[in-house]
C-alpha positions as CSV (number, residue, x, y, z in Angstrom):
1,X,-53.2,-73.1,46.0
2,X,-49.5,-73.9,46.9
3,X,-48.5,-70.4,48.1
4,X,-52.3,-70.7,50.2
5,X,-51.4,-73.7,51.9
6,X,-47.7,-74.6,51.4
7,X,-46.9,-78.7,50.9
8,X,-45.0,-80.0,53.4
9,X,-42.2,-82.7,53.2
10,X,-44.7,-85.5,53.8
11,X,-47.1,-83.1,51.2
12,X,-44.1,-83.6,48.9
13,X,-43.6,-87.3,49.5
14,X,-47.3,-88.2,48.5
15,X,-47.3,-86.3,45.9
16,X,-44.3,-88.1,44.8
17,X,-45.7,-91.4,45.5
18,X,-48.9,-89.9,43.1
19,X,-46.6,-89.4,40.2
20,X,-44.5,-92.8,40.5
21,X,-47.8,-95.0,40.9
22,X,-49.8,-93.1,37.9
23,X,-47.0,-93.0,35.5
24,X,-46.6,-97.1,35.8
25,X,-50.2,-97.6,35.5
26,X,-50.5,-95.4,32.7
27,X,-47.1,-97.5,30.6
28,X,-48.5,-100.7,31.7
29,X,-51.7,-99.6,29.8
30,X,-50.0,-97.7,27.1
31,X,-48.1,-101.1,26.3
32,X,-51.2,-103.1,26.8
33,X,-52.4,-100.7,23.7
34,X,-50.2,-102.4,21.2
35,X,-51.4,-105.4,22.2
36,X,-54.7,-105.0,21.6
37,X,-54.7,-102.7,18.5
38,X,-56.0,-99.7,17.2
39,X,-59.8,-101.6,16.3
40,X,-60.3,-102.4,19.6
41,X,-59.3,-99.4,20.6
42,X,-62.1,-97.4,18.0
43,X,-64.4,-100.1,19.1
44,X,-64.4,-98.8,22.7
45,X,-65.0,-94.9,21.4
46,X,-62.1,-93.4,20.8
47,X,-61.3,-91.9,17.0
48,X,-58.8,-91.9,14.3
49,X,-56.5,-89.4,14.0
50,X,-57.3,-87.4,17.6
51,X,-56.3,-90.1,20.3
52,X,-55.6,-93.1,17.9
53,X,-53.1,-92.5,15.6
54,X,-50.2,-94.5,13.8
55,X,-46.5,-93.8,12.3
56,X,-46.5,-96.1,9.4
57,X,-47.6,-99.6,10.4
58,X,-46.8,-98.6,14.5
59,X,-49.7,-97.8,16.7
60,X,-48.8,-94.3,18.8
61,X,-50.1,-95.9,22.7
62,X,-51.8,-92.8,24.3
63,X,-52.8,-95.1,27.8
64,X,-55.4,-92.8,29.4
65,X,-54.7,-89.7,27.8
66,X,-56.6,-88.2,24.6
67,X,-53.5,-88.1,22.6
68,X,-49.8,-89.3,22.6
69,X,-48.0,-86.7,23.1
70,X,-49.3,-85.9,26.8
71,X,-48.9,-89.8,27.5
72,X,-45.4,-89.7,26.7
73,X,-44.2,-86.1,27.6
74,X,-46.1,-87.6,31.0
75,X,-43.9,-90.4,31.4
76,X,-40.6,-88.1,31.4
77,X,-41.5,-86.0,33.6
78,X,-42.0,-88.6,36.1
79,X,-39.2,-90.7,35.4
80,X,-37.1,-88.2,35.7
81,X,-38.9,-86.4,39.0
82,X,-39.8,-89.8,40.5
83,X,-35.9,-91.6,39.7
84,X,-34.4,-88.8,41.2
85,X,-36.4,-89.4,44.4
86,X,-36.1,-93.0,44.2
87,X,-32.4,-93.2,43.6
88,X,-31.7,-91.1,46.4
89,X,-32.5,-93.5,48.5
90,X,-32.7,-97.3,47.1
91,X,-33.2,-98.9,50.4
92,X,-37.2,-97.6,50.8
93,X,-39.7,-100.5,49.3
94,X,-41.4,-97.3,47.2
95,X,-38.6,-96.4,45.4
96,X,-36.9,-99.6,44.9
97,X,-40.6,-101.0,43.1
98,X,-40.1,-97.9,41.0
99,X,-36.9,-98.3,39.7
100,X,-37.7,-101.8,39.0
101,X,-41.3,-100.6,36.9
102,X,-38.5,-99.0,35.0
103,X,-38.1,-100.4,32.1
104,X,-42.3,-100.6,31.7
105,X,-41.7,-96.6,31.9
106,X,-39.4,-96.6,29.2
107,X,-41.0,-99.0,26.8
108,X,-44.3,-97.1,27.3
109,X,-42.8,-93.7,26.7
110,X,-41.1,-95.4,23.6
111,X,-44.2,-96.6,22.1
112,X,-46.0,-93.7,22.5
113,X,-43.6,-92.5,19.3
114,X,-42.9,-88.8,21.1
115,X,-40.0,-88.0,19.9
116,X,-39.8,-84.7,22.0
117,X,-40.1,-87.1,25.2
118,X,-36.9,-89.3,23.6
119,X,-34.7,-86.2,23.1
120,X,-36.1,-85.0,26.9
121,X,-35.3,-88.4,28.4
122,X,-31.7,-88.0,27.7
123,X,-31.0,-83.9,28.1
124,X,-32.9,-84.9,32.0
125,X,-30.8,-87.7,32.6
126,X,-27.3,-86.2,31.0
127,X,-28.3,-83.4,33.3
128,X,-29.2,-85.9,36.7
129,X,-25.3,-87.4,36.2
130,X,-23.5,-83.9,36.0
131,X,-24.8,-82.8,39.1
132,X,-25.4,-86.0,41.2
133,X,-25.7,-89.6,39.6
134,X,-22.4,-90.2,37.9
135,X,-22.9,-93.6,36.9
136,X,-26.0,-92.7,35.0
137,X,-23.5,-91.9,32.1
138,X,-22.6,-95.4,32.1
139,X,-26.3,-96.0,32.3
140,X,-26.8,-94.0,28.8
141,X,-24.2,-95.6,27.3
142,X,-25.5,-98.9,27.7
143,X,-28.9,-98.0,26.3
144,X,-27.1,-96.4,23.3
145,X,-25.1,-100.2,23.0
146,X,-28.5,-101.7,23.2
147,X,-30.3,-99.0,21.4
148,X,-27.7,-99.3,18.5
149,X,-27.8,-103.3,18.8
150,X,-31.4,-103.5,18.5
151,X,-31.5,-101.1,14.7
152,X,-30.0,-103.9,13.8
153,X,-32.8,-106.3,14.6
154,X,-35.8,-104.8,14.6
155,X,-37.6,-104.6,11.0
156,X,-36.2,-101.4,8.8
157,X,-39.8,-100.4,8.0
158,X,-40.2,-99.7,12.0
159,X,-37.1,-98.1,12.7
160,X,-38.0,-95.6,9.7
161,X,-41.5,-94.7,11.3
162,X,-39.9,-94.0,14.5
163,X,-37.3,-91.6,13.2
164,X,-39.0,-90.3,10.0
165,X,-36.9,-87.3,9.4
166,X,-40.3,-86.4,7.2
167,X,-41.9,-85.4,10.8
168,X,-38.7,-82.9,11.4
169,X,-39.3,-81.3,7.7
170,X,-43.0,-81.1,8.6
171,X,-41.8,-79.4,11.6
172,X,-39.2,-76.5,10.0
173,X,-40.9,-76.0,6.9
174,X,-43.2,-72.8,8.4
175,X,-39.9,-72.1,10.2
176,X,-38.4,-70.2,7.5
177,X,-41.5,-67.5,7.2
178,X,-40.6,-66.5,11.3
179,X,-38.5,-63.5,10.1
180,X,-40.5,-62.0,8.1
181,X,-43.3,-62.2,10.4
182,X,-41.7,-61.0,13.5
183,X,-41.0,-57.8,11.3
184,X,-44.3,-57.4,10.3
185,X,-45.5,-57.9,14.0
186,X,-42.6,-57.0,16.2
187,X,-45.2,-57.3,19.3
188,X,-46.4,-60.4,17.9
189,X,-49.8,-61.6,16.3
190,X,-51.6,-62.0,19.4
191,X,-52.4,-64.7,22.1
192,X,-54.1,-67.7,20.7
193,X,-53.0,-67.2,16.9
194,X,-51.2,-70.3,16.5
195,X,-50.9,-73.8,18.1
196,X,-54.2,-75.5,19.5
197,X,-56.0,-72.3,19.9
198,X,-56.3,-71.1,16.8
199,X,-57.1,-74.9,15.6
200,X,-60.2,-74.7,18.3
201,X,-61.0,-71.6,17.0
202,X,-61.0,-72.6,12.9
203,X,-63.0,-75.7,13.9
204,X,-65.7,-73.9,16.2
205,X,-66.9,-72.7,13.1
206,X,-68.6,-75.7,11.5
207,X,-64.8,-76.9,9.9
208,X,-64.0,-80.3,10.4
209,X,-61.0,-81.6,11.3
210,X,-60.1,-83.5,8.1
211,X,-61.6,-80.3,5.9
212,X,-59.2,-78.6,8.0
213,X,-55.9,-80.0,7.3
214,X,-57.0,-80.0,3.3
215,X,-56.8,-76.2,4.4
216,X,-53.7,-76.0,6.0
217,X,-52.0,-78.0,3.0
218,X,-53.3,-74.8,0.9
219,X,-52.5,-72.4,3.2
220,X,-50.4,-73.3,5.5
221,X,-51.2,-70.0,7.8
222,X,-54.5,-70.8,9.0
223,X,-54.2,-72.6,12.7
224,X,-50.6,-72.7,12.1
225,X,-49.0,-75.7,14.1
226,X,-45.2,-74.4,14.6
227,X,-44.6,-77.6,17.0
228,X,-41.6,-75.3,18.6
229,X,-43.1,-73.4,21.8
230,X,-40.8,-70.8,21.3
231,X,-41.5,-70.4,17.6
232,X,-45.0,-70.2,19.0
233,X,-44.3,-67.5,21.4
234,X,-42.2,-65.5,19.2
235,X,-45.4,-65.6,17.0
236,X,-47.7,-64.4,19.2
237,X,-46.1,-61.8,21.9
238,X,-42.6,-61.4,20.0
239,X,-39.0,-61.2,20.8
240,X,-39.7,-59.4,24.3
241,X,-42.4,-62.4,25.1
242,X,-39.5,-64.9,23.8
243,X,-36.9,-63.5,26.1
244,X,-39.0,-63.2,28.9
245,X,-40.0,-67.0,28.9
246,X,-36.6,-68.1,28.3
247,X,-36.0,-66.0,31.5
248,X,-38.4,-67.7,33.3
249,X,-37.5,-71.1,32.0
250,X,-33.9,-70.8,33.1
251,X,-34.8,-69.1,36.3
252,X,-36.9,-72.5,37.6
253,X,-34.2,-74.6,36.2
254,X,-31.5,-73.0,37.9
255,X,-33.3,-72.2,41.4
256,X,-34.4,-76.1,41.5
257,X,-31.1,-77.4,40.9
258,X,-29.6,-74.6,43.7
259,X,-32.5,-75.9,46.3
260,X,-31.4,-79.2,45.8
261,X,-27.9,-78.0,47.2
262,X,-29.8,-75.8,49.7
263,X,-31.7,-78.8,51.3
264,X,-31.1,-82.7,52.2
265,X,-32.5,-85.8,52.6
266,X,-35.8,-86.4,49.5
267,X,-36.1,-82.7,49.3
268,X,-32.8,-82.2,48.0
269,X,-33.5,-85.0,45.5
270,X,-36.9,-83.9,44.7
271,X,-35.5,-80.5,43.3
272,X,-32.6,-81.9,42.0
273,X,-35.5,-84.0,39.2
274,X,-37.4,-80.7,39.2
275,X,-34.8,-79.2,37.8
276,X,-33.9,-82.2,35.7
277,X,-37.5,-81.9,34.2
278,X,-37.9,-78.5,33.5
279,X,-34.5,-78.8,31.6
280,X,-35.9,-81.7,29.9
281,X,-39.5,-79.6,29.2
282,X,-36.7,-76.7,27.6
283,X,-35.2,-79.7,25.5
284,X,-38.8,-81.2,24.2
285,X,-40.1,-77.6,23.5
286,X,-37.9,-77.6,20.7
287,X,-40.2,-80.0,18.9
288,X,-43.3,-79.4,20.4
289,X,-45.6,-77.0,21.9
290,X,-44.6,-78.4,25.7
291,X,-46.2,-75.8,27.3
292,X,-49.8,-76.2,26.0
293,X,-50.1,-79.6,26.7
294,X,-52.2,-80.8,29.1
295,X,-51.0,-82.2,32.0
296,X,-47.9,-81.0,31.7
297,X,-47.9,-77.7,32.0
298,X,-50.4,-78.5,35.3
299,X,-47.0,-80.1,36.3
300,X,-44.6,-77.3,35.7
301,X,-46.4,-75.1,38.2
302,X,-46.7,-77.5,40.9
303,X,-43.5,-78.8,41.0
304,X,-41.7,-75.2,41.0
305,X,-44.2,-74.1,43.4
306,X,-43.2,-77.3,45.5
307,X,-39.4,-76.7,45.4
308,X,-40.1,-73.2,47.1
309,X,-41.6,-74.8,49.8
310,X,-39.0,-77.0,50.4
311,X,-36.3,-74.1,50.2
312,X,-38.3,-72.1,52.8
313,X,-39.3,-74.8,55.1
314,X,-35.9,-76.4,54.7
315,X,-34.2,-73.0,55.8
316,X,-36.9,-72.4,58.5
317,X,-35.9,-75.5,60.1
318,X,-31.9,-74.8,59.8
319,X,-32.0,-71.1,61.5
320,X,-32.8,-70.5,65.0
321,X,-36.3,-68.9,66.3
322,X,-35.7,-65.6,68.2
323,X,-37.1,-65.9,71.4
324,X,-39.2,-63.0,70.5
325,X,-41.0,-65.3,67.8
326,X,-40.8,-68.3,69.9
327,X,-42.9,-65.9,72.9
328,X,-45.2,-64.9,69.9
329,X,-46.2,-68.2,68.4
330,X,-46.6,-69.7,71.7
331,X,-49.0,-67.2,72.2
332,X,-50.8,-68.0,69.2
333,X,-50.9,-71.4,69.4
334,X,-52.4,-71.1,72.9
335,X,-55.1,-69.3,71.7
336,X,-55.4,-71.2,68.5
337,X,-54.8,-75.2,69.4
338,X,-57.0,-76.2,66.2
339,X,-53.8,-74.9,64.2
């Protein structure tokens, strides 16, 4: 759709705008969660252990999305795309109302208990104050200070359900089979045999969802769950599929953060937070499958897709028309006012 009809800068700014007002509504709701409890929540539909869900005594928020791991892998990306933007220029009402929401953003990404959105908060923001915002770094250390301060205070019992190293061991435990696997199918396993596919899949056929995790705790390779995208892709299309996404990852990273140099103004800090978030997406698909979430990987698309346009129509803009083009679109735009 982007490469049909290219956004343009003001294309660029609404959509901008989109992601700042969504992601405070959605932390303002997320936060409103804890408030009013996981019954209520059951009450209005929703179920147990798909969107409502709990680390020890905490309820995990998941605002408007089905789960919390969208709702708070959500909130990065547009904290880091939308404070890019809005630190770039703190004079314009927008951005100085987002930067203020702030803090909403952060305490409903914390509450959503993601920890892949925790460790992509500060890989995107270590990587905004390398290249631009210096006195973010001062910025980090004060939330460590406060972050460090606050252990102290808040009860042990919560501090242990948000940084259960169980949930890492969870994590690695299939880890240690990868080799072995890989040799057995250098190619991979196929698309779709791992992760939420081949979850779908187990439980199209008449297996429930409870009945299905008793299965996995027997055999822990049916629907595997790797929670690593690149364990996941190493699974299923092998080394060459590995290195070709790690290509492509670091290939959007590093062409957003060169755009960012290449144009000026909000375009140059709109690719500078692309770039910031597909670092962070890199950093948060080390613990989760980042890739396969919806909306996020809507997100990834659009946003690289919307730093080419900037480049082109930023570069369009800086070098001269020939005055052979110049005759020729006159031409056309002669015959074709409606464009």
């Amino acid at each position: 759709i982007v490469w049909r009809t290219p956004l343009t800068a003001r294309d660029r700014d609404h959509l901008v705008t989109i992601i700042m007002v969504a992601a405070t509504v959605t932390a303002a709701w997320g936060i409103a969660q804890q408030f009013l409890g996981a019954p209520f929540l059951v009450g209005l539909g929703y179920e147990y252990n798909t969107a409502v869900r709990t680390a020890g005594p905490l309820l995990r928020s998941f605002s408007t999305f089905i789960q919390p791991f969208p709702f708070g892998l959500y909130i990065l990306m547009a904290v880091l795309v939308g404070g890019a933007v809005a630190l770039q220029d703190t004079s314009r009402l927008r951005n100085k109302l987002f930067l203020a929401a702030m803090p909403v953003l952060i305490v409903g990404m914390g509450v959503s208990i993601v920890r892949a959105a925790y460790l992509g908060l500060i890989v995107g923001l270590v990587w905004l104050a390398i290249h631009r915002y210096r006195y973010l770094f001062g910025v980090l250390a004060a939330g460590a200070l406060v972050g460090g301060l606050g252990m102290l205070v808040i009860p042990r019992r919560i501090t242990d359900s948000m940084f259960s190293s169980s949930s890492l061991g969870q994590r690695t435990a299939g880890w240690s089979r990868i080799g072995m696997d890989v040799a057995t199918h250098p190619l991979g396993q196929g698309l779709g045999a791992t992760g939420s596919a081949a979850e779908k899949l187990a439980t199209s056929h008449g297996v429930s969802q409870q009945y299905l995790l008793l299965l996995q705790t027997l055999n822990p390779e049916l629907a595997y769950q790797p929670d690593n995208y690149y364990v996941k892709i190493l699974l299923e299309i092998g080394p060459i599929g590995l290195w070709l996404l790690l290509l492509l990852l670091g290939s959007v990273a590093v062409s957003a953060l060169r755009a960012s140099r290449l144009t000026v103004g909000a375009d140059s800090a709109f690719c500078l937070g692309v770039s910031a978030s597909a670092v962070a997406a890199c950093a948060a698909a080390l613990v989760s499958t980042y890739f396969e979430i919806f909306p996020l990987d809507f997100y990834f698309w659009l946003l690289a897709a919307s730093v080419g346009c900037a480049v082109v129509q930023g570069q369009s803009e800086c070098v001269p028309e020939a005055p052979q083009l110049a005759d020729v679109r006159g031409q056309w735009e002669t015959s074709a006012p409606h464009a």
